[in-house]
C-alpha positions as CSV (number, residue, x, y, z in Angstrom):
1,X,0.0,0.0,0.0
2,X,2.7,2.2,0.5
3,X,4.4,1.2,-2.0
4,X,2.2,2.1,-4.5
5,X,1.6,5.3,-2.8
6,X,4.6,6.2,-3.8
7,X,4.5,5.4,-6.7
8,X,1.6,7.5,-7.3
9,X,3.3,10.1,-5.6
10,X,6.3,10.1,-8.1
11,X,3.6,10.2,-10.9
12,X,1.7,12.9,-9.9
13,X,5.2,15.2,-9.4
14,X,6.2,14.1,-13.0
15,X,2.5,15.6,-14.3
16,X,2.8,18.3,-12.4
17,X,6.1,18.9,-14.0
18,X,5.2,18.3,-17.2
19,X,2.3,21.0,-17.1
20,X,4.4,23.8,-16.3
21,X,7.1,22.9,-18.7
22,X,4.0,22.7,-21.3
23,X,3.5,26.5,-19.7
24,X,6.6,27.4,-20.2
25,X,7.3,26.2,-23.7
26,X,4.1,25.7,-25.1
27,X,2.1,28.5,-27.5
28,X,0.9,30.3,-24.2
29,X,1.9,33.7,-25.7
30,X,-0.1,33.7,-28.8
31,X,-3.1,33.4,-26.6
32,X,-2.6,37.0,-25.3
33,X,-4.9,38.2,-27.9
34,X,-8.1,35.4,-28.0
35,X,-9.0,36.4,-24.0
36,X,-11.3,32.6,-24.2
37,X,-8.8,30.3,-25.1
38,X,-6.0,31.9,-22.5
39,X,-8.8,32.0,-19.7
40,X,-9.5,28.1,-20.6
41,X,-5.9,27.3,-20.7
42,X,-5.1,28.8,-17.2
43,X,-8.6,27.4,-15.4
44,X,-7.4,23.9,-17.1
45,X,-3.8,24.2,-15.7
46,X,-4.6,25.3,-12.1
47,X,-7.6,22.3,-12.3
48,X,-4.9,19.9,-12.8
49,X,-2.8,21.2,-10.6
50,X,-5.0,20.9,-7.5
51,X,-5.9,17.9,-8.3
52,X,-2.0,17.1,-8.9
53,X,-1.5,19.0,-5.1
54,X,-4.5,17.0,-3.6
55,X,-3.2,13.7,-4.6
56,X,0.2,14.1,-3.3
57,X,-1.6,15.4,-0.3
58,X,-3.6,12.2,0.4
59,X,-0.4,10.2,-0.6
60,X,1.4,11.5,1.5
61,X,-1.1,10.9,4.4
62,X,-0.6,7.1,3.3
63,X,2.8,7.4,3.8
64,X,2.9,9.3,7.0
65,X,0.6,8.0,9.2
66,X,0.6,9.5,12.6
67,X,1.4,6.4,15.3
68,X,-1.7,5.7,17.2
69,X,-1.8,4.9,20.8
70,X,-4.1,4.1,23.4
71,X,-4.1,7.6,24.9
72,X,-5.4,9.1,21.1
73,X,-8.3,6.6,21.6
74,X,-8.9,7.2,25.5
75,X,-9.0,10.7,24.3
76,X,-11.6,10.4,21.5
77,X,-13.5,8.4,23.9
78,X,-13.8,11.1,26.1
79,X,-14.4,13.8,23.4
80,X,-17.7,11.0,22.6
81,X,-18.8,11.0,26.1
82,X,-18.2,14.8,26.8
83,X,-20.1,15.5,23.7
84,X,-23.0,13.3,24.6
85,X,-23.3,14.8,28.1
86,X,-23.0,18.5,26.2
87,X,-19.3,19.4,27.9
88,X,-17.0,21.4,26.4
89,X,-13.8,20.2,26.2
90,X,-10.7,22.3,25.8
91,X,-9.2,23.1,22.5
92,X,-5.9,20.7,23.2
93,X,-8.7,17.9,22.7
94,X,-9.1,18.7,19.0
95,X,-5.8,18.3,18.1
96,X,-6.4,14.1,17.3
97,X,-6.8,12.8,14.1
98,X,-10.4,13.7,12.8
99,X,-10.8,10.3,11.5
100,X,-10.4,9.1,14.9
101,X,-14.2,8.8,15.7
102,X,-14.4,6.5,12.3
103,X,-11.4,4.3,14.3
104,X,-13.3,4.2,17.3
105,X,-16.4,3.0,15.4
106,X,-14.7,0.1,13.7
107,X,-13.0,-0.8,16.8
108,X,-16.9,-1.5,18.0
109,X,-18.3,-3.0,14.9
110,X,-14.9,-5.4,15.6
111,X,-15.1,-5.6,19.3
112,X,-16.2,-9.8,19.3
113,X,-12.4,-10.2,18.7
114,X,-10.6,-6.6,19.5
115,X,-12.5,-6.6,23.0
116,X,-14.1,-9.6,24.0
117,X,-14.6,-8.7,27.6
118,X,-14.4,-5.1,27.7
119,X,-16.9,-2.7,26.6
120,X,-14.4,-0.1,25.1
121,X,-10.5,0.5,24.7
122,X,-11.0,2.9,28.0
123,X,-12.4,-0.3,29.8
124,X,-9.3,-2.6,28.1
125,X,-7.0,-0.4,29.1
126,X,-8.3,0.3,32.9
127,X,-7.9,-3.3,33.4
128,X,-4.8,-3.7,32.1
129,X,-3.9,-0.7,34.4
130,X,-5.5,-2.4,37.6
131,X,-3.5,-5.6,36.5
132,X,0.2,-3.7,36.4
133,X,-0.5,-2.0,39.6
134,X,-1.8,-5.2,41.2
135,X,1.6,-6.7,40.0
136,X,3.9,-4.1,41.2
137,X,2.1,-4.0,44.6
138,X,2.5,-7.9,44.6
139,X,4.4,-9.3,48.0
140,X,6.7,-12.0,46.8
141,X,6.8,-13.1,43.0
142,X,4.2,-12.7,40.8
143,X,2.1,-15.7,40.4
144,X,2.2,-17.3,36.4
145,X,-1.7,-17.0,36.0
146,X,-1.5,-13.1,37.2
147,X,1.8,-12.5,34.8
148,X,0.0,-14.3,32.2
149,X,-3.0,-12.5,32.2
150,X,-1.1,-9.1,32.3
151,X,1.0,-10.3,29.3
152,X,-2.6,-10.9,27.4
153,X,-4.2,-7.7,28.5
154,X,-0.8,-5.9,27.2
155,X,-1.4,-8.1,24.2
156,X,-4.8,-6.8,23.4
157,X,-4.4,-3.0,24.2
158,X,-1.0,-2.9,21.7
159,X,-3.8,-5.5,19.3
160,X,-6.4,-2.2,19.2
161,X,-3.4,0.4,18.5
162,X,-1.8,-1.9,15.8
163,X,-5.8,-2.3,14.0
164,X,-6.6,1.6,14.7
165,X,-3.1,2.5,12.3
166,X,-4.2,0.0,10.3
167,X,-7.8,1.5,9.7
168,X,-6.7,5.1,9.2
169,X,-3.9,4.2,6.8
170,X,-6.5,2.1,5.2
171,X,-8.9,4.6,4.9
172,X,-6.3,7.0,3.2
173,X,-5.5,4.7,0.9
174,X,-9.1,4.5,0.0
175,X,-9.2,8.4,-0.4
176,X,-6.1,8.4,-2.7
177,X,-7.9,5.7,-4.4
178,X,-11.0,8.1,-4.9
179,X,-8.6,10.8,-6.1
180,X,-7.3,8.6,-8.9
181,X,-10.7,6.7,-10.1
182,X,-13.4,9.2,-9.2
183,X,-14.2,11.9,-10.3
184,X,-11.5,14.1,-9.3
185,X,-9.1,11.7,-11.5
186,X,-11.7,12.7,-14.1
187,X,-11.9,16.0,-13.7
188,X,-8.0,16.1,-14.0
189,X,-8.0,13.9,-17.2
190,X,-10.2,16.9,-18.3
191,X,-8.4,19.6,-17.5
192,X,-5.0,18.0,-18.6
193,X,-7.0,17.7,-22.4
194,X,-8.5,21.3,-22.1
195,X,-4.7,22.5,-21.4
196,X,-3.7,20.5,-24.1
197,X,-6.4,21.5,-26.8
198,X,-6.2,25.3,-25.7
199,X,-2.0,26.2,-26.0
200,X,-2.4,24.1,-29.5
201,X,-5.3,25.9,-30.6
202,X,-4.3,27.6,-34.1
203,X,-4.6,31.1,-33.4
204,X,-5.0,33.3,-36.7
205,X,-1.6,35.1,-37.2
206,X,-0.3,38.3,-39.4
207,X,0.9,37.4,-43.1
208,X,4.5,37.4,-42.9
209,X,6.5,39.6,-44.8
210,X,7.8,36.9,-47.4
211,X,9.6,39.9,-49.8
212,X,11.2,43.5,-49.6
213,X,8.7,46.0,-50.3
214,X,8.2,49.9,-50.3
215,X,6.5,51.7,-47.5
216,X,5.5,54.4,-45.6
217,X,5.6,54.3,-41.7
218,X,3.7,56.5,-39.9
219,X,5.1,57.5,-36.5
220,X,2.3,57.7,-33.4
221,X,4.0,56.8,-30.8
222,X,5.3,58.5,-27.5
223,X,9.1,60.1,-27.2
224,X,10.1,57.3,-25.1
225,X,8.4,54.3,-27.4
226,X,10.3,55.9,-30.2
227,X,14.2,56.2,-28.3
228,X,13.1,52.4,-27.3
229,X,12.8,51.9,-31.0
230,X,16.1,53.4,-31.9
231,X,14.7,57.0,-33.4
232,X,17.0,59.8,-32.4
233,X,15.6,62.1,-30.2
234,X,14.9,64.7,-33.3
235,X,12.7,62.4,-34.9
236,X,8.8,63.7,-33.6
237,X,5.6,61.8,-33.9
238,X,3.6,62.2,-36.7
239,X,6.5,62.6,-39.0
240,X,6.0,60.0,-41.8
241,X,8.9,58.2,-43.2
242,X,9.4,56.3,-46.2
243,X,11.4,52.9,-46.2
244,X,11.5,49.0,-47.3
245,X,10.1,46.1,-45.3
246,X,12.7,43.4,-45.0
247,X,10.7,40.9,-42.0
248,X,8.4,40.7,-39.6
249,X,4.1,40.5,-40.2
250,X,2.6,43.1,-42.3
251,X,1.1,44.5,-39.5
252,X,4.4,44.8,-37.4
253,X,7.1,44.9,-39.9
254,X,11.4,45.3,-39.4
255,X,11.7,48.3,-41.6
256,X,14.6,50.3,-43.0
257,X,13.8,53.8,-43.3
258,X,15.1,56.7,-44.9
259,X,16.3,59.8,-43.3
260,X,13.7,62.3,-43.5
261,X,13.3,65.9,-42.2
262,X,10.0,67.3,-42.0
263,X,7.7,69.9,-40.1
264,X,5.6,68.3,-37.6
265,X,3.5,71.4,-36.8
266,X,5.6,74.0,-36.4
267,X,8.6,72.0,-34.7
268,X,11.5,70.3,-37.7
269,X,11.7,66.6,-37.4
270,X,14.8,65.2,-37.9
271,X,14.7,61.4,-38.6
272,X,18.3,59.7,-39.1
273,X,18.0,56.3,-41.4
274,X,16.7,53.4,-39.0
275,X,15.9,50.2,-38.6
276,X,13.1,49.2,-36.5
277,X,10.1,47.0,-35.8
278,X,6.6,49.0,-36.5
279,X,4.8,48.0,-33.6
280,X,1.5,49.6,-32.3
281,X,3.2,51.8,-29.8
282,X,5.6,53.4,-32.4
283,X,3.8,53.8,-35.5
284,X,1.4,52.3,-38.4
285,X,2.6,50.6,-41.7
286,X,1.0,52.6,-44.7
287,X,1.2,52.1,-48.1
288,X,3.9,53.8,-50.0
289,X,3.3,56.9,-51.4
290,X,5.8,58.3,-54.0
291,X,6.9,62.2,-53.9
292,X,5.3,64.5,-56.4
């Protein structure tokens, strides 16, 4: 059981992995502009994810069962009775296991071999208590039939804490189970096809610019998009300036362009020859227009 819970737990890591290297290198970026697709790839890749963080959760509660001994049951006995009388109990008593009341319930539906003359663990493990003290109080050697009885009574109280840590790791086993089969393993197969589907949905993208050709660029940009371009500091928006597309999309072509001095209202442009990329914060590719 163990053993396969970490196997599972291995598994998981390695999808877990594998998503955010598919975030990483995958066509995330070209969903910046279809909103739908980009919201569906994200809501896919954090589904899997918790389901990814929930199974490693469970796992791990497989794999690290808290011991249990017979002062965690004495203690959810006495949460049961306090609760059944109405007492409150202070908050150091909800610190146990919370499938402990489940534990105590299958030690009952099993008490015909777990506690065949007691009526609880509390009522084992007073005995067993009585029986100790009766033997340390003993004057002169302990007789066989009163060591022998201790010896069982010691038998069955370490009997209940061995099947109580079997129950709870066998009842996380049956949760990691459920995480795998149900429907949160579905809901992960899902969400691992939605990713999938939505960072290798074609996305509609700019003709490229497959040959040199003649244009006019258009500057609109602010004085700080345009240094960031390479412009010199001379060079004003609205100035247009004439050059050849040589890569890039048609809408956000590598240009070439001419110098140019021009009046831009009643401030001179000066525009050194550049190269740049037209994108939407520097300017807008126009069609060329040659002088008169």
């Amino acid at each position: 059981m163990r053993s396969s819970s970490a196997q599972l737990v291995a598994a998981a890591g390695a999808v877990g992995a594998a998503l955010i290297a598919g975030l990483q290198i995958g066509n995330v970026g070209k969903l910046a502009e279809e909103p739908v697709l980009l919201g569906a790839a994200l809501l896919a890749f954090v589904t899997a994810m918790a389901v990814v963080g929930t199974t490693v959760r469970r796992a791990s509660r497989v794999l690290v069962v808290s011991r249990t001994t017979i002062s965690d049951l004495l203690r959810e006995e006495l949460k049961r009775r306090a609760r059944d009388r109405s007492i409150a109990l202070t908050a150091e008593s909800d610190l146990a296991d919370p499938d402990m009341p489940w534990v105590l319930d299958q030690i009952a539906g099993n008490r015909e071999w777990l506690l065949p003359d007691h009526a609880s663990a509390g009522d084992l493990y007073t005995a067993y208590e009585e029986a100790r003290k009766a033997a340390e109080l003993a004057v002169g050697p302990v007789t066989a039939g009163a060591a022998e009885d201790l010896a069982e009574l010691s038998r069955r109280v370490n009997t209940v804490c061995a099947f109580a840590r079997s129950e709870l790791s066998r009842r996380a086993y049956k949760r990691l189970s459920e995480t795998v089969t149900g429907w949160p393993g579905r809901v992960f197969t899902a969400a691992v096809i939605s990713f999938a589907v939505a960072v290798s949905w074609p996305v509609p993208q700019p003709p490229a610019v497959t040959a040199a050709y003649r244009l006019d660029v258009l500057l609109t940009g602010q004085p700080a998009a345009l240094r960031k371009a390479g412009l010199p500091a001379e060079c004003l928006s609205g100035t247009r300036l004439t050059g050849v597309a040589l890569d890039g999309t048609l809408t956000a072509p590598v240009v070439v362009t001419e110098a140019t001095t021009a009046t831009v209202g009643k401030v001179e442009s000066k525009c050194s020859a550049a190269r740049f990329t037209v994108t939407e914060e520097v300017g807008i590719p126009m069609p060329y227009i040659a002088p008169k």
